[in-house]
C-alpha positions in Angstrom: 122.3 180.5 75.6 120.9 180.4 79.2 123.7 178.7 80.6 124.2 181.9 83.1 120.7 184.2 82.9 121.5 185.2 86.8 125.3 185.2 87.9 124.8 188.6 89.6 123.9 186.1 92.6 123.5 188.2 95.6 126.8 190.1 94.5 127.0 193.3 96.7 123.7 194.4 96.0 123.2 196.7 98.7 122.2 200.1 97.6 125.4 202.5 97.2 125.1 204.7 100.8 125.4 201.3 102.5 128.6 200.7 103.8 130.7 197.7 101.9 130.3 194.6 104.1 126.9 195.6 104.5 125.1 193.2 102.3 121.9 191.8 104.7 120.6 195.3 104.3 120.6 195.9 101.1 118.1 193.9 98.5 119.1 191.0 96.1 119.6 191.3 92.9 119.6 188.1 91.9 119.6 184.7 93.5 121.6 182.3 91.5 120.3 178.1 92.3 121.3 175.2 90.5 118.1 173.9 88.2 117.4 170.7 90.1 118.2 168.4 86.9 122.0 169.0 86.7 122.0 167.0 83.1 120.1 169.7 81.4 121.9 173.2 80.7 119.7 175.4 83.0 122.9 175.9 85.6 121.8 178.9 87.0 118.5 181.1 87.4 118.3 184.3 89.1 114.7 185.3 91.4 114.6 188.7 93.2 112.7 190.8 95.6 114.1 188.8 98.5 117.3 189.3 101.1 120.0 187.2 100.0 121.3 183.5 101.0 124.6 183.6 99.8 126.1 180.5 101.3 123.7 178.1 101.5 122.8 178.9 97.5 126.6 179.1 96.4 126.6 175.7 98.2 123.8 174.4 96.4 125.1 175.7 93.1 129.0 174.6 93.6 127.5 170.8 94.4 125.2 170.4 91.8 128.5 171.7 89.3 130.8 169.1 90.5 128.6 166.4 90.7 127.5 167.2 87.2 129.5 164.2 85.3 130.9 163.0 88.4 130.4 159.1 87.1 132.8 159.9 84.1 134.2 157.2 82.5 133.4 154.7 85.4 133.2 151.3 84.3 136.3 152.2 82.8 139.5 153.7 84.4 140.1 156.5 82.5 142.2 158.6 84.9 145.6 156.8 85.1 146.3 157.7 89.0 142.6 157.0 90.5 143.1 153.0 89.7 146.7 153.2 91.9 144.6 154.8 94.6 141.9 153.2 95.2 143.6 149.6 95.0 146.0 151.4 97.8 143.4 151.4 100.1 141.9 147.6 99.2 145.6 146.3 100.2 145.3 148.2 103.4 142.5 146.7 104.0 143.7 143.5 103.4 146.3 143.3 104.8 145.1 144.7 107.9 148.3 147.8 107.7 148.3 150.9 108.6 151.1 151.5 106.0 150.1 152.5 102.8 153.6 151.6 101.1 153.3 154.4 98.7 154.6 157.9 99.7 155.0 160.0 96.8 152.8 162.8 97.5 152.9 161.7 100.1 148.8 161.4 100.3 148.7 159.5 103.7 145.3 161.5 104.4 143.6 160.6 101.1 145.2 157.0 101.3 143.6 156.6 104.9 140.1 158.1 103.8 139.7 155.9 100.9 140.1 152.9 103.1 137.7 154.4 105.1 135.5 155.1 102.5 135.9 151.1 101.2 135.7 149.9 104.7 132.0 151.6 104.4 131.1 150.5 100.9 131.8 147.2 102.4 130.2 147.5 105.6 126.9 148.3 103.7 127.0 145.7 101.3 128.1 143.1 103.9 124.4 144.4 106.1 122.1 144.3 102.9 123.4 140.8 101.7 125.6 141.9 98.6 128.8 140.8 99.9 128.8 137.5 101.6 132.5 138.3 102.6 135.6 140.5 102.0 136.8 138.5 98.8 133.4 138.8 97.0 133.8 142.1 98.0 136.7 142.8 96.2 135.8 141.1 93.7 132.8 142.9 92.4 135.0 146.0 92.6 137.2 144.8 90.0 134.1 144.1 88.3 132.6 146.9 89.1 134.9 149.8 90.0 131.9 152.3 90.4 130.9 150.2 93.5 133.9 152.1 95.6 134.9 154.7 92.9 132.1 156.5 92.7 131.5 157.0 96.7 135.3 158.3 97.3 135.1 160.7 94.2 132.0 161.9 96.0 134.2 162.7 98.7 136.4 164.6 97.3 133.5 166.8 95.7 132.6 167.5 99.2 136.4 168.6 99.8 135.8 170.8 96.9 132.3 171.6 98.7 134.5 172.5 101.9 137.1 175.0 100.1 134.8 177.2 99.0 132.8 177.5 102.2 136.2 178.0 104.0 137.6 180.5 100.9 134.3 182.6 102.1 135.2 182.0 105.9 138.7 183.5 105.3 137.4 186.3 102.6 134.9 187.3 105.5 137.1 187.5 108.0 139.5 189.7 106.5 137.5 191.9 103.7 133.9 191.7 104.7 130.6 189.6 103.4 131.4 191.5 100.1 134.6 190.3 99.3 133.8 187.1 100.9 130.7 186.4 98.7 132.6 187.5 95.4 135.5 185.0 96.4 133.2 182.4 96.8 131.4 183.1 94.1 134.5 182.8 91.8 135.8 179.6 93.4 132.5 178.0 93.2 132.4 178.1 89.7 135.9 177.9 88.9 136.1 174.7 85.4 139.4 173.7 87.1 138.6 173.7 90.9 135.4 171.7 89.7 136.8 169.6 87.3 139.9 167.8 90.1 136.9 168.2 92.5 135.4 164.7 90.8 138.7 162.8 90.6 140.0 160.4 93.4 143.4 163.2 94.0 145.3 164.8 97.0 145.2 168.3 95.2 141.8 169.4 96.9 141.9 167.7 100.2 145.4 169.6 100.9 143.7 172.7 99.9 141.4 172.6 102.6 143.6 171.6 105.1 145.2 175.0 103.7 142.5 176.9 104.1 141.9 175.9 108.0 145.8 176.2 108.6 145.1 180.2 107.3 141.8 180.4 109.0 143.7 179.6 112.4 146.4 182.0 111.7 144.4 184.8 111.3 143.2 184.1 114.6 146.8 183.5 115.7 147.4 187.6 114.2 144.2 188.6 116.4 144.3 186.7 119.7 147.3 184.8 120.2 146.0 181.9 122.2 148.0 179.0 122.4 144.9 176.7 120.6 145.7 178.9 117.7 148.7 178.3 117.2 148.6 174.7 117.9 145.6 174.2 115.2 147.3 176.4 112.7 150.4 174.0 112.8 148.7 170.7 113.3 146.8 171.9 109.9 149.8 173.0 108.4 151.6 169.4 108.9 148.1 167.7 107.6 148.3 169.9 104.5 152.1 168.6 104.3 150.7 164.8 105.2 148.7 165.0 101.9 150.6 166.6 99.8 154.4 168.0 100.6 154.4 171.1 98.4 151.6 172.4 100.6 153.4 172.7 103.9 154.5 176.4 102.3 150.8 177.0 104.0 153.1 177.2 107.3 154.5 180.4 106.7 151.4 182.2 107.7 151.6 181.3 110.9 155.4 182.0 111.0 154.4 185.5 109.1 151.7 186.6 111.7 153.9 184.6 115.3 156.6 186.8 113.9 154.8 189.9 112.9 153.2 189.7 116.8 157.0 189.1 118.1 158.1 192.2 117.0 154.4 194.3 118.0 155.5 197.2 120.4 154.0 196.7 123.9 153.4 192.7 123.5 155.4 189.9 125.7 158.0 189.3 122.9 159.5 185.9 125.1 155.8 184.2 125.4 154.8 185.2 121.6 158.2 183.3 120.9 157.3 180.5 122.6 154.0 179.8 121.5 155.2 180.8 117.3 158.1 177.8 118.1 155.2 175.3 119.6 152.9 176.4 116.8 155.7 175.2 114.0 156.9 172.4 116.5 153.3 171.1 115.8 153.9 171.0 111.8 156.3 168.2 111.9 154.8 166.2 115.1 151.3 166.2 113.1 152.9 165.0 109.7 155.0 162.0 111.9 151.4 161.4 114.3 149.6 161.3 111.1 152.2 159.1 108.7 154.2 157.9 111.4 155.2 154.9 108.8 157.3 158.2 106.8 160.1 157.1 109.7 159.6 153.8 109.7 159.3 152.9 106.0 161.9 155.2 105.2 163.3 153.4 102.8 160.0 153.7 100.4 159.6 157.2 101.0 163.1 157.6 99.8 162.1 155.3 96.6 158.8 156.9 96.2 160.5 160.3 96.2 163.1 160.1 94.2 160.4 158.5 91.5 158.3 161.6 91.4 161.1 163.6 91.0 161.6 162.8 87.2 163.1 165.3 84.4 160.5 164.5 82.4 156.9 163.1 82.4 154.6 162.2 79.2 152.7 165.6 78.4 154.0 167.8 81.9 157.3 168.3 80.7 158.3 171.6 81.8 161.7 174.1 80.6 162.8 176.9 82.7 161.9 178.6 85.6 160.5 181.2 83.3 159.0 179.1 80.8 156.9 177.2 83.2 155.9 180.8 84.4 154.7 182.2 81.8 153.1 178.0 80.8 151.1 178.6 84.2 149.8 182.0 83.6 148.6 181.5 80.1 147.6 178.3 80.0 146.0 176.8 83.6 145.3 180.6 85.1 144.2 182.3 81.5 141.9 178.8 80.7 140.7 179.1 84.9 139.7 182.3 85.7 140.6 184.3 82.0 142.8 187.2 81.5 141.0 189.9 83.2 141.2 187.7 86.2 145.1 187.4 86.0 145.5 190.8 86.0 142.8 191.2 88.8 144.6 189.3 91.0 148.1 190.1 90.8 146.2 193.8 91.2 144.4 191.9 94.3 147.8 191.2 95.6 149.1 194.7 96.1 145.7 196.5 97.6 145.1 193.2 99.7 148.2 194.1 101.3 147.8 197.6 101.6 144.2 197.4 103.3 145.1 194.6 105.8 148.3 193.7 107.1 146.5 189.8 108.4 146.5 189.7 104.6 149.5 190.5 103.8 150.8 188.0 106.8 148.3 184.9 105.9 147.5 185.0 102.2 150.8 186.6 100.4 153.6 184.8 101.6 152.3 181.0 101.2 151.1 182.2 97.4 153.7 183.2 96.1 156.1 180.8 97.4 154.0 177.9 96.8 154.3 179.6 92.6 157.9 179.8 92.9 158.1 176.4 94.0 156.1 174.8 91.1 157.4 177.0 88.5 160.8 175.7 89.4 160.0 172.1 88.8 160.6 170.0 85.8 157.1 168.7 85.8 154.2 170.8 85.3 150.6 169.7 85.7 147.1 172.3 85.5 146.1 170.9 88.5 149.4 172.0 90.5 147.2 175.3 90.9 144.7 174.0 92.6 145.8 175.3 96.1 146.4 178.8 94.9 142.4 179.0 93.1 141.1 180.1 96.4 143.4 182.6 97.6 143.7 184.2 94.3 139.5 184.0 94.1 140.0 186.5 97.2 142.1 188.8 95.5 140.2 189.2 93.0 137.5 190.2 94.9 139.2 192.4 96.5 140.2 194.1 93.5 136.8 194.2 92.5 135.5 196.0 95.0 138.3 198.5 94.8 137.4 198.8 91.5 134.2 199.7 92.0 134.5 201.8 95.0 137.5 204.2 92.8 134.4 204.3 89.9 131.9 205.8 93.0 134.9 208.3 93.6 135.1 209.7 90.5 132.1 209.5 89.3 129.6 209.9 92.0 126.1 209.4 90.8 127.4 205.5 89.3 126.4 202.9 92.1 129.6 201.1 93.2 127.5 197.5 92.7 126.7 198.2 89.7 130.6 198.4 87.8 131.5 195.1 90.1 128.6 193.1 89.2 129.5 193.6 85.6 133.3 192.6 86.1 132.0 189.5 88.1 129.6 188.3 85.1 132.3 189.2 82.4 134.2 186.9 84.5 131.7 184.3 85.6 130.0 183.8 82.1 132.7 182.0 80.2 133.7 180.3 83.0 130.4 178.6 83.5 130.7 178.2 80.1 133.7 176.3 80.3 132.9 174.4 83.1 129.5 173.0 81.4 131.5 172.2 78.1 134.6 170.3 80.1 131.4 168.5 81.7 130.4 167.3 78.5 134.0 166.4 77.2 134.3 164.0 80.4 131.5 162.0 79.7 132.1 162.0 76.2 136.0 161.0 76.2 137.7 159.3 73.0 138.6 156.1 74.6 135.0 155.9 75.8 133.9 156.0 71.9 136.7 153.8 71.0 135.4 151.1 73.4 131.5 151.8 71.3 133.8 151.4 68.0 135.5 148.1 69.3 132.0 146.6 70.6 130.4 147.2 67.2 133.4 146.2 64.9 135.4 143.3 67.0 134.6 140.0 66.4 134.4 137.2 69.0 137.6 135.4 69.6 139.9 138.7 68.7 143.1 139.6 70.8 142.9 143.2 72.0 145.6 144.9 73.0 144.7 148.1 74.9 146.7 150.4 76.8 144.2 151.9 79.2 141.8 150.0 81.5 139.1 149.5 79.6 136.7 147.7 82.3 133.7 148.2 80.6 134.8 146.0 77.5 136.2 143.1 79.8 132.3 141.2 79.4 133.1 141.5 75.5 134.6 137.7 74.0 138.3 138.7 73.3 141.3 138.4 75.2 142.9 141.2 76.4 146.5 142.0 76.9 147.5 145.4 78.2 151.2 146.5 78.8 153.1 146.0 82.3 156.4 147.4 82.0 158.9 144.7 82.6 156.6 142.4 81.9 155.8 143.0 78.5 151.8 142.5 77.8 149.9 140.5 80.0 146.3 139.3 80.2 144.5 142.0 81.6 141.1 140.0 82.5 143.2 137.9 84.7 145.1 140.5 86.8 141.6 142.6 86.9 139.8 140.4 88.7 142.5 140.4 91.5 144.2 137.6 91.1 147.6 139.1 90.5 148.6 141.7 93.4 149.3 145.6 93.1 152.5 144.5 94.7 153.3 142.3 91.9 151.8 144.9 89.2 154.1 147.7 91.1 156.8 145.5 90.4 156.3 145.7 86.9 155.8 149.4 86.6 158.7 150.1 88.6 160.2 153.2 88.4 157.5 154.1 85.3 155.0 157.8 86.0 153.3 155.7 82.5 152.6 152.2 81.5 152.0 152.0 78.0 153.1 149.9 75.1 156.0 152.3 74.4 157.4 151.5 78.4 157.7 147.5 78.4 160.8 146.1 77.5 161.7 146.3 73.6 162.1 142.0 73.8 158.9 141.1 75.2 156.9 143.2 72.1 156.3 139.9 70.5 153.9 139.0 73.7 151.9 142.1 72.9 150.7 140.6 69.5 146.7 141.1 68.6 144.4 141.2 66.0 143.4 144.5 67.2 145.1 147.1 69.4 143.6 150.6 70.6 146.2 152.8 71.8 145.9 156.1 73.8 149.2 157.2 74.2 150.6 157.2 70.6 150.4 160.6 69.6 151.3 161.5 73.1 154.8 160.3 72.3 154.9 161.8 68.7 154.0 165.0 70.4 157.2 164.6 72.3 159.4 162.7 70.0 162.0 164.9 71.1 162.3 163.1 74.5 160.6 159.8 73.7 162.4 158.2 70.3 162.6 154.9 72.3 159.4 154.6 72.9 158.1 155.7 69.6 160.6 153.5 68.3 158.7 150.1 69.8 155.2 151.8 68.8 156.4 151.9 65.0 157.9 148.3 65.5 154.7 147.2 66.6 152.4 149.0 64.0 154.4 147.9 61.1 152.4 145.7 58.4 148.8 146.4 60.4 146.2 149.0 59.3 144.3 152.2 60.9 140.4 151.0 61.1 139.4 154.0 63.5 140.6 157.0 65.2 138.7 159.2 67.3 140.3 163.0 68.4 138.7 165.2 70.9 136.6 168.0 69.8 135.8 171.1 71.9 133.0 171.3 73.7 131.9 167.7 72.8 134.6 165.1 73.5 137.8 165.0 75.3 140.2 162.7 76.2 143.5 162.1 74.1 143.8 160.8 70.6 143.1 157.0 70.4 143.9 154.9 67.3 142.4 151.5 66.2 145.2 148.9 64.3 143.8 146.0 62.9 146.7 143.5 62.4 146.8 139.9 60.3 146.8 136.9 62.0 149.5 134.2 62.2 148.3 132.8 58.6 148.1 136.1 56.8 144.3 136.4 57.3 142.7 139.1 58.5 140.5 139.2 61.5 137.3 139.1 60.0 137.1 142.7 58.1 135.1 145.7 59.9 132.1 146.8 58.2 132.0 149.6 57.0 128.5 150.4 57.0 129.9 152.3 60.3 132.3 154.0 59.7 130.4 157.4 60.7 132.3 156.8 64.0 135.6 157.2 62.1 137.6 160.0 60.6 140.1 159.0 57.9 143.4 160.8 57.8 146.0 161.0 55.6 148.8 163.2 54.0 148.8 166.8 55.5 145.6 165.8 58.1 148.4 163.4 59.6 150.9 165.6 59.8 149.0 168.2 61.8 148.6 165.5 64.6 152.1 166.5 65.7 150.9 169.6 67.0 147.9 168.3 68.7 148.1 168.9 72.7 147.1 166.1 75.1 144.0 168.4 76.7 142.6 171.6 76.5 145.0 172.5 79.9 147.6 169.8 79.2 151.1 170.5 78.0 151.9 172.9 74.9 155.3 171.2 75.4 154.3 170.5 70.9 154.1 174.2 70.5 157.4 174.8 71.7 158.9 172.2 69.8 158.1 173.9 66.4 
């Protein structure tokens, strides 16, 4: 398997007299580059006999990652928040508002760059003739979502882009081109950090504002200039503008302002001062920024309360402890393995014995960010994502140590040489991982579903599906798909825009899922078909536990109809959840013309104790092993 033939990428391959940051006079050891076709497995190929150039080649290589697969899904809606987003920003637009009327993360910053972004698609299509106006516009998205889906998720790749150039920044500035290079290294090819790098979310765009809002407070611990302290706030309240949980960022800069307070021989009344304007700035940036958070307050207060939810389908948490250890051995173990876990809580301690800035800017925001998530009700694998970088630096810096306390006991063994070989023990299956959860995006069940229903449906049928299945809408059926108080609806007609996301937010209400087991109970007879493809399912019998109601109107709805597919995820090849075919009578008693089964290589047939196993089967790879602790 060459899927990693070179990993030891420039890593601190200076001969062992040369000092640790001293990397530029040393020789490479390897150069890892990204082949130039991504779709292929060559990832990474090392040359040598040249002086290494670390960022721009980790910058090459961490691109070509996330945009490997970056179209998943797409003319389908496969990731339930991106569609909410995205339509956001098209009723900005149209309505010519600055208020986005949603405030749950609150996301204002990713909110006002997809408009952007839309504004731009628009712009370009308007100048080369493939808009004639803002209606047609909008409706070739809703044809098409690709046409403005595919251009945001490239931004937020190059947010991904931007947090490991700024992980190295910070690494550098504090440990040295050694440290900084490993970190980098680490982050770049990090399955999780790449994998929420492609998806339209506020997870990576906080993170960078992180990153700056650490960047500045080191200067803040070196300098003290007023600019400083002002940038680390203002970056601090951005960081809280897209996502509230990450305002923790803030106490670096109330860490170092205090730690430079009480420094003998400094001007305790200015450093006062400046610290209070500093965290002054972290609110007046978050109001400047989202200054409809006042004057909405109402929805924020709605939009709040509704992410603050005791349970959510497949992130249900338990105890503080629980959601611990759920964290550590599921998200951290699957994102940087257990050798990394224990590398950086050992990163931790020797970070902040070898620099106090450290211990100021990259301890305290850590490890209360953790707290805080662990102590939700909710837990999601991408909650993490802020924390990836910072703990990519400490394990670095554990690394290093590492290899420097190898060169002291044993003094002809090159220091390079022991942390070139943790880094690829590391780096290996991580690739590896990253390349396979590559696959498994653009391979997803309800993808292969859609083949199954394209091959199998005839013209005429009623579909009922519960995800938005865009790339079946040119097919001959009608669709319904749920909408909460409204029962089922025709999802064609609602697609093409001519039902507003007011009046589909309406119908979701309160709702973190829309699915056949959320509408109400009465209006099930509206959601009748010939054929329904469901997604969410097993999710509920997962969790029966907490969702009897809504399993409850599933079984309703299934009785007297018949299994004709089902596709699961396999490792490595597919993923997505498990999605189920039904194939239902019609009004008469007569089948909708019978599937052939000349096909039916698509399908696995199940039955007896294959059926009962499905209980235990989680959502994703990094989803919820809420099943687990059921039994």
């Amino acid at each position: 398997m060459a899927l990693v033939p070179g990993l030891c990428a420039g890593l601190s391959c200076a001969a062992p007299d040369l000092p640790c940051g001293d990397l530029r006079a040393g020789r490479s050891c390897g150069t890892m580059i990204a082949a130039a076709n991504i779709s292929a497995a060559q990832w990474c190929t090392c040359r040598t006999n040249r002086p290494p150039r670390t960022s721009k080649e980790m910058s090459r290589v961490e691109l070509l990652m996330r945009l490997q697969g970056i179209n998943y899904g797409l003319p389908a809606l496969l990731d339930p928040d991106e569609p909410f987003f995205m339509i956001t920003g098209l009723k900005m637009i149209r309505h010519q508002t600055f208020n986005p009327g949603w405030f749950g993360h609150p996301g204002t910053t990713m909110l006002y760059a997809i408009a952007i972004i839309e504004i731009g698609v628009y712009g370009i299509g308007l100048m080369t003739g493939r808009f004639a106006n803002a209606e047609a516009f909008a409706a070739a998205v809703y044809q098409d979502p690709g046409i403005a889906f595919l251009p945001a998720r490239y931004f937020f790749v190059g947010c991904g882009v931007i947090c490991v150039l700024l992980t190295i920044l910070v690494a550098r500035k504090l440990f040295g081109d050694r440290i900084a290079l490993i970190a980098g290294l680490l982050l770049a090819i990090n399955p999780l950090h790449i994998k929420w790098s492609q998806v339209v979310r506020t997870d990576v765009q906080a993170t960078v504002f992180m990153l700056l809002c650490v960047l500045a407070s080191i200067s803040v611990a070196r300098r003290g200039r007023w600019r400083d302290y002002l940038i680390a706030g203002a970056m601090a309240g951005l960081a809280c503008a897209t996502k509230w949980p990450c305002a923790v960022v803030a106490m670096s800069l109330l860490a170092v302002g205090a730690g430079r307070i009480v420094r003998p021989g400094g001007d305790r009344r200015q450093e006062m001062v400046r610290l209070a304007v500093g965290m002054l700035a972290v609110p007046v940036t978050l109001v400047v920024v989202s200054p409809f958070l006042l004057l909405d307050s109402a929805t924020v207060a709605s939009n709040v309360g509704g992410e603050a939810q005791l349970h959510h389908l497949g992130a249900t948490g338990g105890s503080f402890l629980w959601n611990l250890s759920w964290y550590v051995t599921d998200p951290l173990a699957h994102s940087i393995g257990v050798l990394g876990i224990v590398l950086a809580m050992a990163g931790v301690v020797l970070a902040g014995r070898r620099s106090p800035e450290a211990l100021a800017t990259l301890v305290p925001p850590v490890l209360i960010f953790f707290i805080a998530i662990c102590s939700q009700r909710i837990i999601w694998a991408r909650w993490i994502l802020p924390l990836l970088p910072f703990l990519s630096i400490f394990i670095a810096v554990a690394v290093v140590a590492a290899g420097g306390w190898l060169r002291g006991i044993r003094a002809g063994v090159p220091q390079w040489g022991l942390q070139v070989a943790m880094v690829t023990f590391m780096a290996v299956p991580m690739v590896a991982s990253a390349r396979a959860e590559a696959i498994e995006r653009q391979h997803d069940t309800r993808s292969r579903a859609a083949d199954w229903a394209k091959a199998h449906v005839p013209p005429s049928s009623t579909v009922m599906l519960e995800h938005l299945g865009i790339d079946m809408l040119g097919q001959p059926w009608t669709f319904l798909t749920p909408a909460g108080a409204a029962g089922c609806v025709n999802a064609a007609y609602y697609l093409k825009g001519k039902i507003s996301a007011d009046v589909v937010g309406g119908w979701r209400g309160k709702s973190s899922v829309v699915d056949l087991g959320t509408i109400d109970p009465s209006t099930l007879a509206g959601c009748r078909a010939d054929f329904a493809i469901f997604s969410d399912f097993d999710r509920y019998r997962a969790e029966s536990s907490f969702y009897g109601d809504e399993l409850a109107i599933y079984r309703r709805y299934i009785r007297g109809g018949r299994q004709v597919a089902y596709f699961a995820p396999v490792p490595g090849r597919s993923g997505g959840p498990i999605v189920r075919i039904y194939q239902f009578s019609r009004a008469g008693g007569t089948p909708a013309a019978a599937t052939s089964g000349t096909t039916r290589y698509h399908v696995r047939s199940i039955s007896g104790p294959a059926m009962a196993a499905l209980r235990l089967v989680p959502s994703s790879r990094t989803g919820n092993r809420k099943a687990a602790r059921m039994f």
